[in-house]
MITIMAR-558890 format. One record per residue: residue number from 1; x, z, y of N, C-alpha, C in turn. Coordinates in Angstrom, 3 decimals. Layout:
# MITIMAR-558890
R   n      n_u      n_w      n_v     ca_u     ca_w     ca_v      c_u      c_w      c_v
R NUM        X        Z        Y        X        Z        Y        X        Z        Y
...
***
This chain:
# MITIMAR-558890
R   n      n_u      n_w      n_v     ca_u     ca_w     ca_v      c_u      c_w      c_v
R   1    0.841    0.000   -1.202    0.000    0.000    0.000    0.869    0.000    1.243
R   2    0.382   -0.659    2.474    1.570   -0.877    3.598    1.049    0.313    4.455
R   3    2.239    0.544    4.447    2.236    2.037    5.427    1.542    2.244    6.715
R   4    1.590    1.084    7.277    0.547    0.870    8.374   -1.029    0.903    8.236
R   5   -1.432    0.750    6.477   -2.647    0.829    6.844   -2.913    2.318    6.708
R   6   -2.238    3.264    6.253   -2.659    4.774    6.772   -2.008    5.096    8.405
R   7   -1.633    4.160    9.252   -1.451    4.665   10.473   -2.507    4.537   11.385
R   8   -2.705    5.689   11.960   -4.530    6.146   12.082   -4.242    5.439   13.775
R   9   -2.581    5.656   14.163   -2.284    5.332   15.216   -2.457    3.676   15.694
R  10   -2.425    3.009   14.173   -2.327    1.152   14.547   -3.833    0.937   15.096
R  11   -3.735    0.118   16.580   -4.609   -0.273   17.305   -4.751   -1.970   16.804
R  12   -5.083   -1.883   16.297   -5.575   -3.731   16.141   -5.599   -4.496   17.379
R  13   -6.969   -4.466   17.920   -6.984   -4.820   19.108   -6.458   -4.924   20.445
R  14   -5.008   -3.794   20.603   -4.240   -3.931   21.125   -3.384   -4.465   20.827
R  15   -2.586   -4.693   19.170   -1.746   -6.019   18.674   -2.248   -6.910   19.146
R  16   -3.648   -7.294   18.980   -3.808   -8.766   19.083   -3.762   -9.327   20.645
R  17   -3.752   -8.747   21.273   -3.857   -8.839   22.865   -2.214   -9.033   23.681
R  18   -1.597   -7.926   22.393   -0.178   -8.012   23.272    0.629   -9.292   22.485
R  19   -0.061  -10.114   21.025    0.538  -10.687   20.794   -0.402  -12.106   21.832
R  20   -0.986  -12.254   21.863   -1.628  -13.448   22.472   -0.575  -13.382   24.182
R  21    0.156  -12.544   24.203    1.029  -12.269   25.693    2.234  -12.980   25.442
R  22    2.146  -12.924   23.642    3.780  -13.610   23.710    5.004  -12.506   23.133
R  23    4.304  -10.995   22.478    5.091  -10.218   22.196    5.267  -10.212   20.738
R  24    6.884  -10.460   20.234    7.520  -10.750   19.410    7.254   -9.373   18.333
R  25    7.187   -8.230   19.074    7.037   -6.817   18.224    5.886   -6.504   17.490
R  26    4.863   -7.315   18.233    3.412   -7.250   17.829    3.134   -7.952   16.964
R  27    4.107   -9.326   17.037    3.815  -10.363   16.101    4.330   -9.754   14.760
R  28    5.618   -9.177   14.953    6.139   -8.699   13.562    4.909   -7.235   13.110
R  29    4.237   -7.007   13.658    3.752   -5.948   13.204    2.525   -6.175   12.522
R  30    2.111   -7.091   12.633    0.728   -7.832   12.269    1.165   -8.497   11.096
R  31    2.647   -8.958   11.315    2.907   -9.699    9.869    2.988   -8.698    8.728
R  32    3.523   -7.711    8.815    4.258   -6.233    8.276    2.593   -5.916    7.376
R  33    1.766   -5.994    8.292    0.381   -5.186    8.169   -0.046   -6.147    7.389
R  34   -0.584   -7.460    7.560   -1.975   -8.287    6.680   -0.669   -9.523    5.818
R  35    0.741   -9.647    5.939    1.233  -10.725    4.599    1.020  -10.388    3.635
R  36    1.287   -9.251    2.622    0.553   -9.173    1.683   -0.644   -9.239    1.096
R  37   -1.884   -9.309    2.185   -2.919   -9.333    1.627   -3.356  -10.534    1.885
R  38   -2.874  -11.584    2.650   -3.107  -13.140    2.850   -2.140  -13.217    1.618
R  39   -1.394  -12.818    0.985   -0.298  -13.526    0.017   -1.204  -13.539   -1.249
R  40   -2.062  -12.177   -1.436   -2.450  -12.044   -2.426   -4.097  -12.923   -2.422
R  41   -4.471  -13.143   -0.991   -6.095  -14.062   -0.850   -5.716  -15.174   -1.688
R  42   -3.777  -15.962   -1.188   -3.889  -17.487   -1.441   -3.316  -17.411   -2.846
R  43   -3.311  -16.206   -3.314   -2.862  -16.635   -5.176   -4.312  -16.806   -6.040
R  44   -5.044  -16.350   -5.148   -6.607  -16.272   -5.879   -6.654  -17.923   -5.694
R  45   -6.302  -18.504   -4.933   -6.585  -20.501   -4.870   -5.762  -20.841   -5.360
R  46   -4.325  -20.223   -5.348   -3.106  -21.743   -5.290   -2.274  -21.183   -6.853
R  47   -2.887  -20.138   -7.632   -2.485  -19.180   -8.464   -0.817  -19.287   -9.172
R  48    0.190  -19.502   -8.069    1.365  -19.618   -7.699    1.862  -18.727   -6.952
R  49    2.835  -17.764   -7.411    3.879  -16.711   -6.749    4.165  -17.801   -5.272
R  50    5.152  -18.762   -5.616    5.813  -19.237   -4.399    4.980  -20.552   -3.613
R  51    4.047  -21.154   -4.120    2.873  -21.587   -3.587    2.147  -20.900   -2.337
R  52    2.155  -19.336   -2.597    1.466  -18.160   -2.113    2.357  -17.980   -0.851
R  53    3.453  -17.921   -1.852    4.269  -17.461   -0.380    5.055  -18.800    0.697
R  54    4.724  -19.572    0.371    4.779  -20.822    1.077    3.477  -20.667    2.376
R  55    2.060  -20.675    1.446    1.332  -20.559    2.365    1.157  -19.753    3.815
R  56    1.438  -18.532    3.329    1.688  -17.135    4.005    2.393  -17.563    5.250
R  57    3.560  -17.887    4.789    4.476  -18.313    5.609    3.898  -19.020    7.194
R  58    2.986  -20.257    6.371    2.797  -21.355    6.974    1.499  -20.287    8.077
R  59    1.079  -19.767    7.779   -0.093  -18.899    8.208    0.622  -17.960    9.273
R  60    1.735  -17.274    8.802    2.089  -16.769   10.154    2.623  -17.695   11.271
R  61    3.441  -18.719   10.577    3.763  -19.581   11.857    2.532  -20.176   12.341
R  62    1.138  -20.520   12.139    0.433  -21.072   13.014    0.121  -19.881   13.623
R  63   -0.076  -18.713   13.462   -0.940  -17.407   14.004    0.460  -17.251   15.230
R  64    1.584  -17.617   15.104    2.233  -17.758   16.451    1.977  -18.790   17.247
R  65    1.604  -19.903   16.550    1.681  -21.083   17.485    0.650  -20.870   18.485
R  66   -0.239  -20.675   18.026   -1.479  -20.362   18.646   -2.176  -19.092   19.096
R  67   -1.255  -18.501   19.467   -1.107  -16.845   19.798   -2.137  -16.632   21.435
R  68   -1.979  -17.621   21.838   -2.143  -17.598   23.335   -4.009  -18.048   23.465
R  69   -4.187  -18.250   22.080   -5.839  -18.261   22.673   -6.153  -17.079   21.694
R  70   -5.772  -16.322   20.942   -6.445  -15.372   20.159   -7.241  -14.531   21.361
R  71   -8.174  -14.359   20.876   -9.087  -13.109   21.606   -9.627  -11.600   21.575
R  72   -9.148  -10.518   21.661   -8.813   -9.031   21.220  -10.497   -9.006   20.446
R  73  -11.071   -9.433   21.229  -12.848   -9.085   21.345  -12.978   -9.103   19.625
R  74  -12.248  -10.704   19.482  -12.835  -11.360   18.218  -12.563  -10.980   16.948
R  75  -13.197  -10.973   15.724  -12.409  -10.171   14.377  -11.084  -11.067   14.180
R  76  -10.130  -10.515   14.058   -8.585  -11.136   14.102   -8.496  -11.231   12.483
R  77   -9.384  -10.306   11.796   -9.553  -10.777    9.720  -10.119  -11.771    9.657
R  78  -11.090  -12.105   10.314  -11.767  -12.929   10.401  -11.044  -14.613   10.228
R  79  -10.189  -14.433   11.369   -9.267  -15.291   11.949   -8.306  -15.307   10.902
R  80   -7.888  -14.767   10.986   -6.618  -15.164    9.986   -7.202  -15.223    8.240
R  81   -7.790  -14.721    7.707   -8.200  -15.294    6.148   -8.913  -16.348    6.648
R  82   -9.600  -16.830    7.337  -10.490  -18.318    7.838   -9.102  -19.380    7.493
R  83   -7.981  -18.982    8.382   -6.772  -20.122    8.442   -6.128  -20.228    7.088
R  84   -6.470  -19.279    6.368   -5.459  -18.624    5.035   -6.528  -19.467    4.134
R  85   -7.178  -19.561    3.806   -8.615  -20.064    3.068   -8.259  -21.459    3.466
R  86   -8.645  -22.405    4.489   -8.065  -23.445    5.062   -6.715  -24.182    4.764
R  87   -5.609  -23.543    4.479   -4.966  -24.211    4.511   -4.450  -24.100    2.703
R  88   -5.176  -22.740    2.165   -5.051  -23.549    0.774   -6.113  -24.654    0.221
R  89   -7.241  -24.522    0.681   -8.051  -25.562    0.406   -7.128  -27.156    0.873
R  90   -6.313  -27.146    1.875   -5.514  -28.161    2.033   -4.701  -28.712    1.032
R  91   -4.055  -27.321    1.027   -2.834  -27.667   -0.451   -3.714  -28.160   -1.636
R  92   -4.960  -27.642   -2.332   -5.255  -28.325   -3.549   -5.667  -29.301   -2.926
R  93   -6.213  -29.871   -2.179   -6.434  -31.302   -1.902   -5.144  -32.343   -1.896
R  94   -4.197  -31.400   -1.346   -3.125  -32.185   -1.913   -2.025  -32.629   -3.192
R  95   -2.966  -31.158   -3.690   -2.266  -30.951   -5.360   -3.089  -32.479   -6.197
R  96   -4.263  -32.222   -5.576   -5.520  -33.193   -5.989   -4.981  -34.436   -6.203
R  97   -3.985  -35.174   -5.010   -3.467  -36.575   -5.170   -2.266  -36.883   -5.749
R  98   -1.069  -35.501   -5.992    0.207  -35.847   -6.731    0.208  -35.031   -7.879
R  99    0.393  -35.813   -9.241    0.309  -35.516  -10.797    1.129  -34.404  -10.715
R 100    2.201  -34.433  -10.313    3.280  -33.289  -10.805    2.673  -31.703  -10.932
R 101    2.560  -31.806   -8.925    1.647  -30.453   -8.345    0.458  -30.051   -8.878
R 102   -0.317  -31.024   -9.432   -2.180  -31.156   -9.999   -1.290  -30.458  -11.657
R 103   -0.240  -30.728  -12.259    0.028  -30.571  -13.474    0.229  -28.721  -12.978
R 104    0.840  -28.979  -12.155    1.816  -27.852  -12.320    0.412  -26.317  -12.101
R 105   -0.425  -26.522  -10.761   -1.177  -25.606  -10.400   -2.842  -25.757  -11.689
R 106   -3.277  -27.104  -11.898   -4.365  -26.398  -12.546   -4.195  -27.143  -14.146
R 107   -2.875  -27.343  -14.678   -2.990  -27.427  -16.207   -1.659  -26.737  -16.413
R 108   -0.915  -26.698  -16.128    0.130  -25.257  -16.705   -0.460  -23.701  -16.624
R 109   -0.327  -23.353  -18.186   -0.774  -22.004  -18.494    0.043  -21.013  -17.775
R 110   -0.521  -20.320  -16.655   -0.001  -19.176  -16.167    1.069  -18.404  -17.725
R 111    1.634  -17.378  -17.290    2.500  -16.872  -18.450    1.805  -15.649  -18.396
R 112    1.258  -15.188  -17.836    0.092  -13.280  -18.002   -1.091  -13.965  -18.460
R 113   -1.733  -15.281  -18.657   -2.936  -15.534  -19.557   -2.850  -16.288  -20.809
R 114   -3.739  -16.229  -21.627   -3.555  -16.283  -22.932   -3.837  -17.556  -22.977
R 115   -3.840  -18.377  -24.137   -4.953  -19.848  -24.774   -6.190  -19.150  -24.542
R 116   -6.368  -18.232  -25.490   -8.050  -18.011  -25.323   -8.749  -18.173  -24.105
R 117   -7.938  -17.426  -22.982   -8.831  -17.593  -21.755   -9.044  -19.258  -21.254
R 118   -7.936  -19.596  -21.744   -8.121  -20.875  -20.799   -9.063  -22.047  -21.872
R 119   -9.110  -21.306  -23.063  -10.192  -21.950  -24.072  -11.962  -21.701  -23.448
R 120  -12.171  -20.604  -23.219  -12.956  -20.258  -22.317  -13.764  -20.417  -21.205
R 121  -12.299  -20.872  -20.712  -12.679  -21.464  -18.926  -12.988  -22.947  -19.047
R 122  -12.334  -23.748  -20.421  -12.614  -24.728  -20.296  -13.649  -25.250  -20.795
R 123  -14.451  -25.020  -21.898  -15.773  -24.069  -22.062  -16.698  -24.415  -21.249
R 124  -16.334  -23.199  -20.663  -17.445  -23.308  -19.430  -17.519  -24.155  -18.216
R 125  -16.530  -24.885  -18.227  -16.515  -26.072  -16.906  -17.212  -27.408  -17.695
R 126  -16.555  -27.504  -19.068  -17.439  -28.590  -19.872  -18.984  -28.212  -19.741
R 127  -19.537  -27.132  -19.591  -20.847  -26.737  -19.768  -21.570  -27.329  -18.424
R 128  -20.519  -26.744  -17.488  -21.067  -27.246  -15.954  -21.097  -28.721  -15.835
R 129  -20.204  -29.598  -16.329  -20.094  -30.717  -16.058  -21.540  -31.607  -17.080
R 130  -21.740  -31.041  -18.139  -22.745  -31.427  -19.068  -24.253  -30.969  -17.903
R 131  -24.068  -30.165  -17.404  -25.143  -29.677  -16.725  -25.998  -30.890  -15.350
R 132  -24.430  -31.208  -15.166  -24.805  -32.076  -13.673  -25.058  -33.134  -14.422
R 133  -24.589  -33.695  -15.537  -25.048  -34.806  -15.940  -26.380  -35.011  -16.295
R 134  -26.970  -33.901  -17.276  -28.009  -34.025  -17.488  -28.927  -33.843  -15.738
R 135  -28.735  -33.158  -14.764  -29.511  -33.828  -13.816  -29.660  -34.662  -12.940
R 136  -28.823  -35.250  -13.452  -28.992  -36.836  -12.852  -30.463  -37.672  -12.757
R 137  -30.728  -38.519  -12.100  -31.947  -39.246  -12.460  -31.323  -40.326  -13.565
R 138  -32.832  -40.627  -14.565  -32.865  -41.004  -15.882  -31.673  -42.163  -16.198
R 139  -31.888  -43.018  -14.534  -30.978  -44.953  -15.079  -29.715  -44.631  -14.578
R 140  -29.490  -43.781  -13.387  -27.912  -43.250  -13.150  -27.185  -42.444  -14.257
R 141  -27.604  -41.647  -15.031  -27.480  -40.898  -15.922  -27.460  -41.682  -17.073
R 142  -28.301  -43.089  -17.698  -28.074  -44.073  -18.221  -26.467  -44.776  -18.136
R 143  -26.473  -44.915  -17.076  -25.377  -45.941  -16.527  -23.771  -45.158  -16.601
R 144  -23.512  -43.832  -15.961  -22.922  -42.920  -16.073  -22.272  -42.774  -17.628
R 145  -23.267  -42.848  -18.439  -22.769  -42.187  -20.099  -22.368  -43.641  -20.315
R 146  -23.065  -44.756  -20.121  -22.542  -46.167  -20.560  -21.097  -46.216  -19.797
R 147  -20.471  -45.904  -19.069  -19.263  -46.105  -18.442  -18.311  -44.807  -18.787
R 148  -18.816  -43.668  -18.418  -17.849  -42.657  -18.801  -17.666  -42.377  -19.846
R 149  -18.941  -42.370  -21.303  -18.649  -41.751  -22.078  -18.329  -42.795  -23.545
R 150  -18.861  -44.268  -22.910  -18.882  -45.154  -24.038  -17.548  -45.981  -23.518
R 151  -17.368  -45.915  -22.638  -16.200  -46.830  -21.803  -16.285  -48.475  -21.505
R 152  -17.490  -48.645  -21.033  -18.010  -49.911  -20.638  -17.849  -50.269  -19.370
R 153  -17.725  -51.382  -19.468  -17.394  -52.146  -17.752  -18.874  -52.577  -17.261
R 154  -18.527  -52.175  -15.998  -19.690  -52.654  -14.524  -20.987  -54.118  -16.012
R 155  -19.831  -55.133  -16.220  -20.836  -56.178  -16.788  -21.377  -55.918  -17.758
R 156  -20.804  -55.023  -18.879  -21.476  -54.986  -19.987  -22.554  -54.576  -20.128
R 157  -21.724  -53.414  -19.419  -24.134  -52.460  -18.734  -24.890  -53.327  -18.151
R 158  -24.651  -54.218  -17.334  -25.375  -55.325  -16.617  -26.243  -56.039  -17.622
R 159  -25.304  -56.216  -18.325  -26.240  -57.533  -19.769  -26.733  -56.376  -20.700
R 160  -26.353  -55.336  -21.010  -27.103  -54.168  -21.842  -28.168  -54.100  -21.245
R 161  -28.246  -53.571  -20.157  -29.400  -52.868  -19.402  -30.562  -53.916  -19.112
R 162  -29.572  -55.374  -18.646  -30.788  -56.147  -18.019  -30.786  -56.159  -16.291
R 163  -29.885  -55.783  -15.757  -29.725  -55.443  -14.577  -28.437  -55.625  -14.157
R 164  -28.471  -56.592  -12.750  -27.471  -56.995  -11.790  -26.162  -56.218  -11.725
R 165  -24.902  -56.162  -11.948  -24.117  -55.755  -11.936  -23.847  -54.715  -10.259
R 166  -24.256  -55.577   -9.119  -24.178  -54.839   -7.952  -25.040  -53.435   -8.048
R 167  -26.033  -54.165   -8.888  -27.279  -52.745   -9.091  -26.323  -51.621  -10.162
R 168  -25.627  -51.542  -11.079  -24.946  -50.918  -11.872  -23.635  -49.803  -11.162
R 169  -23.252  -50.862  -10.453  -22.461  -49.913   -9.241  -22.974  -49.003   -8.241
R 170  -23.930  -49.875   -7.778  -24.742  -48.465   -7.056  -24.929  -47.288   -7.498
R 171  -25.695  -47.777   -8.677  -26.537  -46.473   -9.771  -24.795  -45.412   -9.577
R 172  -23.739  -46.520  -10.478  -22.690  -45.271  -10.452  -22.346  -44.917   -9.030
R 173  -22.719  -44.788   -8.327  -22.163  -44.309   -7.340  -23.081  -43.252   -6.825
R 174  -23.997  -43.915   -7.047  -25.356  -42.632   -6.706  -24.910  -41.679   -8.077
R 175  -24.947  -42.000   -8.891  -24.358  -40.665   -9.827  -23.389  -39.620   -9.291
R 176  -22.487  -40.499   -9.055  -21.015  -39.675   -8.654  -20.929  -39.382   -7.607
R 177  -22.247  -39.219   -6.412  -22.387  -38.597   -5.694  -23.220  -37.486   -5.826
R 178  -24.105  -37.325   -6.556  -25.024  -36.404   -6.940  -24.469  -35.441   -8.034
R 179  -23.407  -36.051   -8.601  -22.582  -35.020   -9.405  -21.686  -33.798   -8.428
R 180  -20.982  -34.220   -7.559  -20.236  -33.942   -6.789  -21.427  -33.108   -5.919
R 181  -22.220  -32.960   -5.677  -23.287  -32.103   -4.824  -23.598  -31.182   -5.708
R 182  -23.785  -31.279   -7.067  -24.006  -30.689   -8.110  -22.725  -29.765   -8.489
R 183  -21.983  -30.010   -8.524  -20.914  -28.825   -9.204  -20.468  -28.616   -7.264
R 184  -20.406  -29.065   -6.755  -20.322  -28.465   -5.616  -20.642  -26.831   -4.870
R 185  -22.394  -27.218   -5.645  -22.829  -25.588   -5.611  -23.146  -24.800   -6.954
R 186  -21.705  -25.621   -8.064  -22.050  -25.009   -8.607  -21.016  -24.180   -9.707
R 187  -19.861  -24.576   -9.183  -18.197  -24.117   -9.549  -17.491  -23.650   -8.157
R 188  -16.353  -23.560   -8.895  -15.272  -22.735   -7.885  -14.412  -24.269   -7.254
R 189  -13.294  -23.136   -6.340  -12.814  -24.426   -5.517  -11.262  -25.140   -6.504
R 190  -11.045  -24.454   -7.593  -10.236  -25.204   -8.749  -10.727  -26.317   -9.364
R 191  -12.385  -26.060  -10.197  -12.592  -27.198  -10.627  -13.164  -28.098   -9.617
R 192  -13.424  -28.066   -8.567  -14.148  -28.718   -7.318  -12.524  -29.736   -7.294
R 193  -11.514  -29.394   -7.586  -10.204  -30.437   -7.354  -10.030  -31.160   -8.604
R 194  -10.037  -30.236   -9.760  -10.201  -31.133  -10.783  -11.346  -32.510  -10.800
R 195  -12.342  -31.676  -10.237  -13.417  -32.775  -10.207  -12.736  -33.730   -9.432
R 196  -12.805  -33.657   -8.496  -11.683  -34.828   -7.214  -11.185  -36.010   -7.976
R 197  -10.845  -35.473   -8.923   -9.291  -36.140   -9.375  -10.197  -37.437  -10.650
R 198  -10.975  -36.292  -11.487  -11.819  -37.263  -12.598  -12.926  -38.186  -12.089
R 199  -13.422  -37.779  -10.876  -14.498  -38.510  -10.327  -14.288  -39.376   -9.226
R 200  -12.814  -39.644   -9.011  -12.318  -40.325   -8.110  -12.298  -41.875   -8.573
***
């Protein structure tokens, strides 16, 4: 626990005021006080020791850059897990587009969890993903299993179905937008990147 948070003496609202002035002491004192607990918000997203502390990092240097509009009034937790939240949602979006990083953060087995769990988790994301499918409407949901799950091209469904190939693309697209609204509200922000990546 950081020693500052039993100091009955730490004024928040006066850090945040003397750092928005430009004071270097305040800034270190604010870092002293909330890096660990922004370190530990962005392992809950980026579930990486030095990922975490990359972020952190990046979080105090904007909370300097932009020191000069903070406002004492305003919740300064507020503020800073908002930016901390933000800018890992950045990073998996960017884990989202390079294999290595996408390998490294959401298919390498942490070393403190087991197979089972991740037998589990995967489980239950197959469940979610079976879920959005089935609510699809009937000919998108048609079209969808003819392409994703049988591995058919735009034409073949066209001459299967009986229907225009432009019409076949739509349908998938209206799928794979209604999927994406669907696990949207209805997973976390890990498989929300995985999704990214398969539904891209």
């Amino acid at each position: 626990m950081n020693n500052l948070k039993n100091d009955n003496k730490f004024d928040l609202r006066q850090k945040v005021t003397e750092l928005s002035h430009g004071d270097e002491a305040a800034f270190r004192c604010l870092f002293e006080y909330y890096s660990q607990d922004v370190k530990a918000y962005s392992i809950r997203f980026v579930k990486d020791n030095v990922f975490a502390e990359e972020i952190t990092q990046d979080v105090f240097v904007k909370l300097w850059t932009h020191r000069a509009n903070l406002k004492a009034e305003l919740s300064f937790e507020a503020f800073i897990f908002t930016v901390t939240r933000n800018m890992c949602f950045n990073f998996l979006k960017k884990a989202a587009h390079e294999r290595e990083l996408a390998k490294k953060i959401f298919l390498e087995e942490p070393i403190e969890s087991s197979s089972s769990d991740y037998k589990l988790i995967d489980a239950e994301y197959w469940q979610i993903g079976q879920r959005a499918v089935k609510n699809l409407p009937p000919r998108c949901r048609q079209v969808y299993k003819l392409s994703r799950n049988q591995g058919k091209s735009y034409e073949e469904i066209s001459n299967e179905l009986g229907i225009s190939p432009n019409t076949v693309k739509n349908q998938m697209s209206k799928a794979l937008g209604l999927m994406r609204e669907y696990l949207m509200a209805n997973s976390d922000i890990v498989f929300l990147v995985l999704v990214g990546i398969y539904l891209s």
